[in-house]
C-alpha positions as CSV (number, residue, x, y, z in Angstrom):
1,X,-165.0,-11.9,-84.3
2,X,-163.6,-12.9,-88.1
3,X,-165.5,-11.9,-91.0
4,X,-162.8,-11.1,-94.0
5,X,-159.5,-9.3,-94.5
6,X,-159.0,-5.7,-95.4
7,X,-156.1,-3.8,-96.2
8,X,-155.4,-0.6,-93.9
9,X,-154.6,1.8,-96.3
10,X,-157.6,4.3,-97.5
11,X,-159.8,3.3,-100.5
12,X,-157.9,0.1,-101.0
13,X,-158.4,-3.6,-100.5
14,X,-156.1,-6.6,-101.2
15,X,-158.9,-9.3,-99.6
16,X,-158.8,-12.3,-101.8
17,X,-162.0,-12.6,-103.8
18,X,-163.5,-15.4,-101.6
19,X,-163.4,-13.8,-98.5
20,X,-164.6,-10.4,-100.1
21,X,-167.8,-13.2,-100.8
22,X,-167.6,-14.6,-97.8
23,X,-168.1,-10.8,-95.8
24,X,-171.1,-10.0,-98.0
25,X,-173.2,-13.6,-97.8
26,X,-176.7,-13.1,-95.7
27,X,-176.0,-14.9,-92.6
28,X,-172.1,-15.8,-93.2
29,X,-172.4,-13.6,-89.1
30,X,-174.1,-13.9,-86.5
31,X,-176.6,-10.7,-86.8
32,X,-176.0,-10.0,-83.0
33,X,-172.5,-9.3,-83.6
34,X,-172.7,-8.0,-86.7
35,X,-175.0,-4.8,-85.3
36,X,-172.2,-5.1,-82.4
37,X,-169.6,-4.4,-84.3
38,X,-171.3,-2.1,-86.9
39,X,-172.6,0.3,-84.2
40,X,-169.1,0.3,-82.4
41,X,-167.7,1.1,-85.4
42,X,-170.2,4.1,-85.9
43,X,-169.7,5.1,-82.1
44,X,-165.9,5.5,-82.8
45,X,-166.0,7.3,-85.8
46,X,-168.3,10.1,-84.5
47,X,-166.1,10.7,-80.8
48,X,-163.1,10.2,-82.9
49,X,-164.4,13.7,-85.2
50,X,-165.6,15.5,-82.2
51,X,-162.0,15.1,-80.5
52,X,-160.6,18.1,-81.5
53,X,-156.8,17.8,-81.1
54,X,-157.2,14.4,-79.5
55,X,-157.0,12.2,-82.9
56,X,-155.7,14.3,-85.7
57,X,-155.1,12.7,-89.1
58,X,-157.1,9.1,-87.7
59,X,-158.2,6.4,-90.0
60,X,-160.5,3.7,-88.7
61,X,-160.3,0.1,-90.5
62,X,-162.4,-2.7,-89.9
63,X,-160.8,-6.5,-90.6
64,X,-157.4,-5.5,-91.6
65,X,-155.6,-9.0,-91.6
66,X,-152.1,-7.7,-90.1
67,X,-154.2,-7.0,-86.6
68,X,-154.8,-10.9,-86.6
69,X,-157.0,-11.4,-83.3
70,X,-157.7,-8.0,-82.5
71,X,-158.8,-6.3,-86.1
72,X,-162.3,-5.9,-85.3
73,X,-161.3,-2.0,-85.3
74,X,-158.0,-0.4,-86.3
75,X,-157.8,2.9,-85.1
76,X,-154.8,5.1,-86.3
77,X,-153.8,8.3,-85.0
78,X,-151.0,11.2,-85.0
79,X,-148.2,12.3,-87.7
80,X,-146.6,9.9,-90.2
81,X,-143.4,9.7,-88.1
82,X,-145.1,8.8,-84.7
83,X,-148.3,7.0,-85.4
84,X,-150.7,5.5,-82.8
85,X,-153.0,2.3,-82.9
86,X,-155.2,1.1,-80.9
87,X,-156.2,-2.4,-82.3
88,X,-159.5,-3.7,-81.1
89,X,-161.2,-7.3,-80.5
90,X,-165.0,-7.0,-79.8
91,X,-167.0,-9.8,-78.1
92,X,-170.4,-10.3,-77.1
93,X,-171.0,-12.3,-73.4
94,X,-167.5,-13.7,-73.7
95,X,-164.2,-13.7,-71.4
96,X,-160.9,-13.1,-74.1
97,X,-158.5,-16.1,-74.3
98,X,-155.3,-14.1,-74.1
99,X,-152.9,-14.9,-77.0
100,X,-149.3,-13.7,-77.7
101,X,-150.1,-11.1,-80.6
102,X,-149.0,-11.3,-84.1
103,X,-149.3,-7.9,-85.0
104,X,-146.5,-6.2,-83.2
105,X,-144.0,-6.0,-86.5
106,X,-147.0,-4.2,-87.8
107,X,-148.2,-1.8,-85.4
108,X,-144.8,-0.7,-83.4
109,X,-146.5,1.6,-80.5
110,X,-150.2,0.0,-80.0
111,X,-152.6,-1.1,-77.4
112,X,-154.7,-3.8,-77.9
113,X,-158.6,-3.7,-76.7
114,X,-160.1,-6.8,-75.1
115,X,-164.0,-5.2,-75.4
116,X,-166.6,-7.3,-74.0
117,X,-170.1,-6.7,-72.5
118,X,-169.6,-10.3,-70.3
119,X,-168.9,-9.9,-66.4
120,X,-164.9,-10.9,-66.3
121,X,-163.8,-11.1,-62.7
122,X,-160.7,-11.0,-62.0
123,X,-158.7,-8.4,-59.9
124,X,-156.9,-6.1,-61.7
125,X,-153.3,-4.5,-61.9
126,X,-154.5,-1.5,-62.9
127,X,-158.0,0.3,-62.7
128,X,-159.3,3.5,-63.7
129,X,-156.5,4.0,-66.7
130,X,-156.2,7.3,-68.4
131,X,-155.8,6.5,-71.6
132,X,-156.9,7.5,-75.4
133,X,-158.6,4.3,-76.0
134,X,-161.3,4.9,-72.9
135,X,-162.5,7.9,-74.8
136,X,-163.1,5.8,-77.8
137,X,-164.3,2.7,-77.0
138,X,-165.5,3.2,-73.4
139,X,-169.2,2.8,-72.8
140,X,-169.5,2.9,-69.3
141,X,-167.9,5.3,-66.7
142,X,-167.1,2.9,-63.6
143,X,-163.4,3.2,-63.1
144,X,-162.9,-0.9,-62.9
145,X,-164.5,-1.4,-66.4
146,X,-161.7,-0.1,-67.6
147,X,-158.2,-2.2,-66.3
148,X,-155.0,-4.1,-66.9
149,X,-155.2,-7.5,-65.8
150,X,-152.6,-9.1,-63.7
151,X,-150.8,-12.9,-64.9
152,X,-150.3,-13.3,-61.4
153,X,-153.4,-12.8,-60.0
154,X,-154.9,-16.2,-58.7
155,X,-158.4,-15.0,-59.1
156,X,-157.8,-14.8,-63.4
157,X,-160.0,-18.3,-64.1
158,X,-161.2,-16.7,-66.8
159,X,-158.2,-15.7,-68.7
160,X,-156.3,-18.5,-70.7
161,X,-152.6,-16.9,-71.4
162,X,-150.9,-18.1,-73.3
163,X,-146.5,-18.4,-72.2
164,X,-144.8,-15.5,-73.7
165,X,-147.7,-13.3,-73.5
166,X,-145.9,-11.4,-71.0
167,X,-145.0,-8.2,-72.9
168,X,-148.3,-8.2,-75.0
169,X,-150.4,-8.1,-71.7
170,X,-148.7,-5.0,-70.5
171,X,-150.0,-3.5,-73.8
172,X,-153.4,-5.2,-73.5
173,X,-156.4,-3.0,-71.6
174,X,-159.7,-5.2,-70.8
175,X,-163.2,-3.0,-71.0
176,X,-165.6,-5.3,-69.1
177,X,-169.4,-5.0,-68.4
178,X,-169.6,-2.8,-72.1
179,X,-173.0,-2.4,-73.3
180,X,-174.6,-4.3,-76.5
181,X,-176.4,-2.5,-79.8
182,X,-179.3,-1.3,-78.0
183,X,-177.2,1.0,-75.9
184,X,-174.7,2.0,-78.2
185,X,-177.3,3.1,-80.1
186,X,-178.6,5.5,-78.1
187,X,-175.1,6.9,-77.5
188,X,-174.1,7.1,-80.9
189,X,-177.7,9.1,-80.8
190,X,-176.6,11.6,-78.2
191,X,-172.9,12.5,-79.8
192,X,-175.1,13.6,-82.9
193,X,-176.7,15.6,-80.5
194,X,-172.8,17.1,-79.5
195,X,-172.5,17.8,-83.6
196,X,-176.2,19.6,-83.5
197,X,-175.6,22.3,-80.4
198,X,-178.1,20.9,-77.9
199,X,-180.3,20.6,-80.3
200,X,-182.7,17.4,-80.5
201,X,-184.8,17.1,-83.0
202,X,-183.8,15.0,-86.4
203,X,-181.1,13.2,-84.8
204,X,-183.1,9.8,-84.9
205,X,-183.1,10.4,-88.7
206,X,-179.8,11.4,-89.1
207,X,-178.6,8.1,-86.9
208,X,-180.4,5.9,-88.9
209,X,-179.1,7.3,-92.0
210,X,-175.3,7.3,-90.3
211,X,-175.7,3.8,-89.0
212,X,-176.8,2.6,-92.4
213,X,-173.9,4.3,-94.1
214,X,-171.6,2.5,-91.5
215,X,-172.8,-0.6,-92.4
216,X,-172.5,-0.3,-95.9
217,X,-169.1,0.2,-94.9
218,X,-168.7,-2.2,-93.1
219,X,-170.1,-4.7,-95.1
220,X,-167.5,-3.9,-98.3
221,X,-164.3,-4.6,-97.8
222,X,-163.2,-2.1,-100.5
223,X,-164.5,0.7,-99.6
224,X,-161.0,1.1,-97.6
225,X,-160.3,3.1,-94.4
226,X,-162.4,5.9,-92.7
227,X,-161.5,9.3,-91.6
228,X,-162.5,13.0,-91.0
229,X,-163.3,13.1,-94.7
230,X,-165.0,10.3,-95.8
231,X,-167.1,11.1,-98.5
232,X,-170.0,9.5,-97.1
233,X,-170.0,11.3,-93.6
234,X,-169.4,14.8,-95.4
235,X,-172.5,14.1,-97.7
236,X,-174.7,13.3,-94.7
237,X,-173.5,16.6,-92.7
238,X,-174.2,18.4,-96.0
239,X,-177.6,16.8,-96.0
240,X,-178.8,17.0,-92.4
241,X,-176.4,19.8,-90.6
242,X,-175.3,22.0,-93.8
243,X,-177.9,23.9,-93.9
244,X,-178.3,24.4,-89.9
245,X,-180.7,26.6,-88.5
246,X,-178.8,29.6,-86.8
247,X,-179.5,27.9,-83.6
248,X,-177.3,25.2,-84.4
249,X,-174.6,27.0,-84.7
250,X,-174.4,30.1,-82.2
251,X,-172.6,30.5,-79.3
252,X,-172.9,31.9,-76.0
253,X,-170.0,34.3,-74.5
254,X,-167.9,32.2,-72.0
255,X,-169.3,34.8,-68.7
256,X,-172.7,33.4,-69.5
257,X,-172.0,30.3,-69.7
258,X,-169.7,30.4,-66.4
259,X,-172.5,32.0,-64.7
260,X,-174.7,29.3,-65.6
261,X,-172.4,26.2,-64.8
262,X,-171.5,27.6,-61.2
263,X,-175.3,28.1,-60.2
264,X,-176.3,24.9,-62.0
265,X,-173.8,22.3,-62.5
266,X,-171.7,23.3,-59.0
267,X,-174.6,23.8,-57.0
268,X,-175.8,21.0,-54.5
269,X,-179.0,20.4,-55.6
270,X,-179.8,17.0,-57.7
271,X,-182.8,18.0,-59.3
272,X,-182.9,21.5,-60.9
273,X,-185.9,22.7,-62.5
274,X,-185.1,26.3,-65.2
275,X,-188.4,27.2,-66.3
276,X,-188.8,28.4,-69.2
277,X,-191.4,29.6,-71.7
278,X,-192.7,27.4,-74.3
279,X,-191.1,29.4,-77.0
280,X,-187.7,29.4,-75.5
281,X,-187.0,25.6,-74.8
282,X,-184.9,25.0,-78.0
283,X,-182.6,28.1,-77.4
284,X,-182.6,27.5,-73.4
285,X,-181.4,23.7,-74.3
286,X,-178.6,25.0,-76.8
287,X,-177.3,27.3,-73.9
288,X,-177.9,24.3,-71.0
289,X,-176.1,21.6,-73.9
290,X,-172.7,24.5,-74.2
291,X,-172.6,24.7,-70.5
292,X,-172.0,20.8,-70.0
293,X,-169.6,20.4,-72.4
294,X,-167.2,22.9,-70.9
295,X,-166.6,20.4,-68.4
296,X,-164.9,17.4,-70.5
297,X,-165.2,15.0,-67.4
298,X,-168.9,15.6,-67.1
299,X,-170.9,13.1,-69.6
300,X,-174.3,14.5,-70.2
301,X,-177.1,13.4,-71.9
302,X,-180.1,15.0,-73.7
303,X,-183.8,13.9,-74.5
304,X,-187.7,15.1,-74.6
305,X,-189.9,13.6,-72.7
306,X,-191.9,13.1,-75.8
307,X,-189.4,10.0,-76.6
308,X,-190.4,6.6,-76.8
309,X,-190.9,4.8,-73.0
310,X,-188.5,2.2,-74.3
311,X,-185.8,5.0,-74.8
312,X,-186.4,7.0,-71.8
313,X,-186.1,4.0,-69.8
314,X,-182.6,3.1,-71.3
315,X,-181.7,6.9,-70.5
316,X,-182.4,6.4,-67.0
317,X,-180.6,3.5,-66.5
318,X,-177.3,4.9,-68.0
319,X,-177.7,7.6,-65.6
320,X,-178.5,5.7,-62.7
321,X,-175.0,3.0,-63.9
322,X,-173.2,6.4,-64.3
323,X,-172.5,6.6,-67.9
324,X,-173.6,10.4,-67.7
325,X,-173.4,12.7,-65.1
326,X,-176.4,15.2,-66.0
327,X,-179.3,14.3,-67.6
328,X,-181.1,17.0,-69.7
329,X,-185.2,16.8,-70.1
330,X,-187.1,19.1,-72.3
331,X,-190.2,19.2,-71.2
332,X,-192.6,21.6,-72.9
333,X,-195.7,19.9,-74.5
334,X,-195.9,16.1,-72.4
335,X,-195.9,15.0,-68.7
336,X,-195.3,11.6,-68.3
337,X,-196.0,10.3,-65.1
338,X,-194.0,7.5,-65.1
339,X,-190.7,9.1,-66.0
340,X,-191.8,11.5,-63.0
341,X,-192.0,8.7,-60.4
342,X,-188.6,7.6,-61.1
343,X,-187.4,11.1,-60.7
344,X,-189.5,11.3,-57.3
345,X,-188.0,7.8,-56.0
346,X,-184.1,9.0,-57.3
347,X,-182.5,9.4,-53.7
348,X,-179.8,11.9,-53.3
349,X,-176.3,12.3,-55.0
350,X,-174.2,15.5,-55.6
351,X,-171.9,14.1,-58.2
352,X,-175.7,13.2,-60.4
353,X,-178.1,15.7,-61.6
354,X,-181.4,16.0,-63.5
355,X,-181.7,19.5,-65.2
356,X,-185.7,20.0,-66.6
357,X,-186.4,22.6,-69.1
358,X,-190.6,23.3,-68.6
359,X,-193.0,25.9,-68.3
360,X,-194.3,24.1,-65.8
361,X,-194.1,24.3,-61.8
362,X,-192.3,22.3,-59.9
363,X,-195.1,20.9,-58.3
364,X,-197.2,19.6,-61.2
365,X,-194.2,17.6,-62.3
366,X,-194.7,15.7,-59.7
367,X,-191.5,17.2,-57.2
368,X,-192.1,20.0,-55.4
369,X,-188.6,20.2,-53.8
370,X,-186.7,20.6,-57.0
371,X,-184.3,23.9,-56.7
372,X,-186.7,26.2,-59.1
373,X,-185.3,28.7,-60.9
374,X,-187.6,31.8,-62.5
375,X,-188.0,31.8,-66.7
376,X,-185.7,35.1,-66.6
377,X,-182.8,32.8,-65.3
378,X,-182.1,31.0,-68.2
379,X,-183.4,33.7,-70.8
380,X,-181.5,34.3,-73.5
381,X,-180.5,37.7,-75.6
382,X,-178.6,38.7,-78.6
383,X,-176.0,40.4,-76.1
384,X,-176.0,36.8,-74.5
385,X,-174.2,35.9,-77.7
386,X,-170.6,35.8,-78.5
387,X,-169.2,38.1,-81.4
388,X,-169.1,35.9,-83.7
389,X,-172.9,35.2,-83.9
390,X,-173.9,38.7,-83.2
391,X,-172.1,39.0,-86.5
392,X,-174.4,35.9,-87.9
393,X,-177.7,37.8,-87.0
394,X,-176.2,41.0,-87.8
395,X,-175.8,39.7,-91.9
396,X,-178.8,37.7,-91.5
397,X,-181.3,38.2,-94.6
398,X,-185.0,39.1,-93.9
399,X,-187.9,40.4,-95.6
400,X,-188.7,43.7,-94.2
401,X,-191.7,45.2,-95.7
402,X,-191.0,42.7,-98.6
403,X,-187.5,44.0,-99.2
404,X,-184.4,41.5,-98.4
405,X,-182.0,43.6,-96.1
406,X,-179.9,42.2,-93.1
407,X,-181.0,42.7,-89.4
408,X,-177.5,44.6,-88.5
409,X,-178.9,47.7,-92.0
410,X,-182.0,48.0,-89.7
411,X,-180.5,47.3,-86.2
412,X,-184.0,44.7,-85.9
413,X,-181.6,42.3,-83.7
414,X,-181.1,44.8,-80.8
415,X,-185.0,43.7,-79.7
416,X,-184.0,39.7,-79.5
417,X,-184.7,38.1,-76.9
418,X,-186.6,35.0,-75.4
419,X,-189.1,33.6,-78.0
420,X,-188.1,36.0,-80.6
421,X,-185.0,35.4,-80.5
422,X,-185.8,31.8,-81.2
423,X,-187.7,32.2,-83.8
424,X,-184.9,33.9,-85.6
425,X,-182.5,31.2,-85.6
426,X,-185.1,28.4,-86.3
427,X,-186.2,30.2,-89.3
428,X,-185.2,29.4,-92.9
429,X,-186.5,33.2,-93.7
430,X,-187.7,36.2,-91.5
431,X,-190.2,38.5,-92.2
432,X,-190.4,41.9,-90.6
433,X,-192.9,44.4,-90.0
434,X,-192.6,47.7,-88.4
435,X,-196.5,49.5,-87.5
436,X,-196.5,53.1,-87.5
437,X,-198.6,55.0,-84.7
């Protein structure tokens, strides 16, 4: 996919005026690919600042004309002296036409990413690869999506390679069977989630806002190369996520957590029911959402079962095609029947699970052989809580008796638990009253 050169350095552009036109005119790209490429870019961004330690000091380039073929996305990562890239060609319903690449006096250590949501058969060399670029760019979690392709291999007729290509194609990894917009959308939705603890609601608004953002982006060539600090990303945390409730940002001490993942997550059951009271979903979904991610292997998703049909449906099928592991449903308010039936037709499989949070019983949700466990299970306390967020609630302001004092002057926080607790850290301010016999 061409649209118009852009220099890889940050905030700069040498793109010649007519192609800087040329990126900008309506309908100069197909729309299909443009949302392709626009939400790939967002999906990259947002795993690349959740990496920790994976990608330090990364920038992320769209159309930078030294990547020739493969500048769709330029991802750079590491310290001055020993910089990664991973140099990216996205295509929609299309096999790649392998081509010795121009770019290597550019980009010394590289690999280049043939992405493509079209069915390529071939067998290949390698399958299953461990590599950095998977945890970017990867959208689905079979092991042969992900592969080297063999010159060899008399079952490559869709590959055209090109003589010479030799040494590029041992640099070159092919993700096949990738999904379109519609899905990365949806997964550029749950790694906001990651960024917001668990927690659910809003993150609709804030993709919109991100993908918008991204586009602009993507759209001007000058606006230069992304990372951890882009202006635009840090106003948009400060907008939606800097002022976070106390429940996005508390944590649970690693025991509890432990405890939870072996009876949960280890456990041989597929469908697992934690009840819950109404008032305690939020803060029981937080705890469930910091117990997945302890396992980095385990993909897991969250949703309400309030969502859109459309959207539960999609969440399903990623489940089912094993782009997450573990499912999450909150469940506090709606029963949808249909989302129910395909719970009650899913047929056993220890390395999947459905985790609901309700109030309900297992049989009104229509399966009475979920593993049930009781509301005091997954109940949460302020000695639940790790040190540093004891210390949170401890300096937390509220009004008590219309004075502003913090919980820890009047010890309040030793009676959190369950639904008060929530309401504490979903509350912009607390009020407290103390009744005297």
């Amino acid at each position: 996919m061409s649209k118009s050169p852009q220099d890889g350095e940050p905030g700069t552009s040498t793109a010649p005026p007519s192609a800087r036109e040329h990126r900008t005119r309506p309908g100069a790209v197909n729309e299909e690919v443009a949302d392709f490429e626009i939400k790939m870019c967002a999906l990259t961004f947002l795993r690349a600042v959740q990496s920790n330690s994976s990608f330090t000091n990364f920038t992320m380039t769209s159309n930078d004309p030294r990547a020739a073929d493969f500048n769709d996305i330029v991802f750079s990562y590491g310290s001055p002296g020993s910089k990664q890239y991973i140099l990216v060609h996205l295509e929609t319903k299309k096999a790649p036409r392998l081509k010795t690449s121009e770019t290597t006096e550019h980009f010394e250590n590289c690999t280049y990413v043939f992405f493509t949501n079209a069915d390529v058969k071939f067998t290949p060399r390698v399958a299953n690869i461990d590599s950095p670029a998977k945890k970017l760019f990867c959208t689905t979690w079979r092991p042969e999506d992900v592969c080297q392709v063999d010159l060899a291999d008399n079952m490559c007729k869709n590959f055209k390679v090109d003589t010479g290509a030799e040494e590029f194609v041992n640099k070159l990894l092919i993700f096949r069977n990738q999904y379109g917009p519609k899905v990365l959308e949806e997964l550029i939705k749950q790694e906001l989630i990651k960024i917001c603890n668990g927690v659910v609601t809003q993150c609709h608004i804030i993709m919109n806002k991100f993908v918008e953002k991204i586009k602009a982006w993507w759209e001007e060539p000058e606006n230069g190369a992304l990372d951890e600090n882009w202006k635009e990303w840090t106003e948009l945390k400060e907008q939606f996520l800097g002022q976070k409730t106390l429940l996005q940002q508390i944590k649970f001490r690693e025991d509890i957590l432990l405890h939870l993942e072996t009876r949960v997550l280890d456990s041989e059951c597929d469908i697992i029911l934690l009840k819950c009271e109404r008032d305690e979903a939020q803060i029981a979904c937080s705890k469930v959402h910091q117990t997945c991610i302890r396992k980095e292997h385990l993909g897991v998703f969250f949703t309400d079962i309030s969502e859109p049909l459309e959207s539960l449906n999609m969440l399903f099928t990623l489940w089912i095609e094993d782009v997450c592991n573990v499912l999450v449903i909150t469940d506090v308010t709606n029963c949808n029947k249909y989302v129910w039936k395909i719970i009650g037709n899913f047929k056993c499989n220890l390395k999947k699970k459905i985790v609901i949070l309700s109030s309900r019983e297992a049989d009104q949700l229509g399966f009475p052989k979920a593993h049930e466990f009781s509301p005091d299970f997954i109940k949460s306390t302020f000695n639940q809580l790790d040190g540093k967020s004891q210390d949170r609630l401890r300096n937390l302001e509220v009004d008590f008796h219309g004075k502003s004092v913090t919980l820890g002057s009047i010890q309040a926080y030793e009676v959190l638990d369950g639904g008060l607790l929530q309401d504490v850290l979903t509350s912009r301010k607390i009020q407290i009253f103390i009744r005297r016999a």
